[in-house]
C-alpha positions as MATLAB code, in Angstrom:
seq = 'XXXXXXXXXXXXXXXXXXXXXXXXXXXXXXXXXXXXXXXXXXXXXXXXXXXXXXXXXXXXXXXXXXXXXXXXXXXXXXXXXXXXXXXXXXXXXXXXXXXXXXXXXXXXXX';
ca = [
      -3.686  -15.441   -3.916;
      -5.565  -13.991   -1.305;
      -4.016  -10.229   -0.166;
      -2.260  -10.034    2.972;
      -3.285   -7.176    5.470;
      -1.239   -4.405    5.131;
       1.366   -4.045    7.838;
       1.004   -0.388    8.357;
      -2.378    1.912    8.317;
      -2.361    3.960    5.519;
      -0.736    7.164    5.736;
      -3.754    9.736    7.757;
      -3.005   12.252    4.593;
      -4.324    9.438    1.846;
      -7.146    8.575    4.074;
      -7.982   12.152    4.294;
      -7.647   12.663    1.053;
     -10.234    9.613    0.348;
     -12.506   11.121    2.759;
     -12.605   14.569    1.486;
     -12.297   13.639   -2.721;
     -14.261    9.904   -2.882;
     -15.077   10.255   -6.524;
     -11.286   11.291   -7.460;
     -10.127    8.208   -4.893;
     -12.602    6.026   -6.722;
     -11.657    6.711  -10.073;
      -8.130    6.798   -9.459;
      -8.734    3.283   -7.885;
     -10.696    2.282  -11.342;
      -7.757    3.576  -13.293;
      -5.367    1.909  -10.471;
      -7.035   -1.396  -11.766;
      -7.622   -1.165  -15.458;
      -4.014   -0.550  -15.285;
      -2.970   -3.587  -13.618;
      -5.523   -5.744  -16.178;
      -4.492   -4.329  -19.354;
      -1.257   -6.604  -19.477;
       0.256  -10.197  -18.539;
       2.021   -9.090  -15.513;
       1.304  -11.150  -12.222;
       0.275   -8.920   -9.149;
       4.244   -9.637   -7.357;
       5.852   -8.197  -10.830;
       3.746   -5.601  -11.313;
       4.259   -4.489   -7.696;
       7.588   -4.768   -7.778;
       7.756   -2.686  -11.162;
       5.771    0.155   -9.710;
       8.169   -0.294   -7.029;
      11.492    0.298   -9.290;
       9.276    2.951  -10.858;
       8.943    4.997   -6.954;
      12.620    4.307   -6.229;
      13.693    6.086  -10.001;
      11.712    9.161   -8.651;
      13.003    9.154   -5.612;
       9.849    9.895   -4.105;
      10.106    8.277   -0.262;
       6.330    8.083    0.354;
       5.818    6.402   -2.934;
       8.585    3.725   -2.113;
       7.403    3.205    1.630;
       3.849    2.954   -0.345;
       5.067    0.234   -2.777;
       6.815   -1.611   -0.845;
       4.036   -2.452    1.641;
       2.108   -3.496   -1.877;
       4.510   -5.384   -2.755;
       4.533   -7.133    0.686;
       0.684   -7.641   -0.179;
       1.094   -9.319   -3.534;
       3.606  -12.050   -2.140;
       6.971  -10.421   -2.597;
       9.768  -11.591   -0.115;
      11.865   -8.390    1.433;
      14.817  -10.117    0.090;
      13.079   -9.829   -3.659;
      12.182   -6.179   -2.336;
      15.826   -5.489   -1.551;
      16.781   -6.520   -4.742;
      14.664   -4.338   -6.641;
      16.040   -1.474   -4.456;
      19.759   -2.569   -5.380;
      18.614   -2.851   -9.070;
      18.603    0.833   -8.750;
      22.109    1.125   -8.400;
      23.453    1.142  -12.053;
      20.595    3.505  -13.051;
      20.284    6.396  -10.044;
      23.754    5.970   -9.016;
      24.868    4.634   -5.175;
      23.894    7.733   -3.173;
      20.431    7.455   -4.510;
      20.176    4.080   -4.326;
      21.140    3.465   -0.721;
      18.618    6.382    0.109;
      15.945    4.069   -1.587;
      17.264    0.899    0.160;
      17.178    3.051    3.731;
      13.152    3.653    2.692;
      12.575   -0.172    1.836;
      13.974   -0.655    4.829;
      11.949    1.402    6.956;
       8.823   -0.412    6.083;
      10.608   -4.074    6.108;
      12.014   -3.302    9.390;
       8.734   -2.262   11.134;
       6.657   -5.235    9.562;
];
């Protein structure tokens, strides 16, 4: 499947941070992909893994980051909700309706 574009530019700090470091970038990006190849996941899964993986950490920027991924490997925002109410049993409600508001600011502006 072909990528989508992305619906938002990436954040000015990452680009920065590609512009200033390019060998780190580039062998975080080689790591990034061996990764994603070392196992039978298909690229919506695995997005939507890292995703439940961002929303466990609570880390906003990581969640607004994998959802647009996940966006770009095929995922629906209805699939992309559900991984965010997934969340529930395992970071408790506050936490998870903090996640779903961060899903939700990238689905809503798409």
């Amino acid at each position: 499947m072909a990528k989508k574009s992305s619906p938002k530019k990436l954040p000015s700090h990452f680009t920065k941070f590609v512009k200033n470091y390019p060998e780190v970038a580039q062998a975080y990006d080689l790591l990034s992909t061996a990764s994603k190849s070392a196992g039978p996941l298909n690229s919506k899964t695995a997005a939507l893994v890292k995703l439940g993986i961002a929303i466990g950490l609570k880390h906003e920027g990581a969640v607004h980051s994998h959802v647009r991924k996940s966006l770009e490997a095929g995922a629906k925002p209805d699939e992309i909700r559900h991984a965010a109410i997934l969340a529930l049993t395992t970071i408790g409600f506050p936490s998870m309706m903090a996640a779903l508001s961060w899903v939700n600011d990238v689905l809503e502006n798409t």
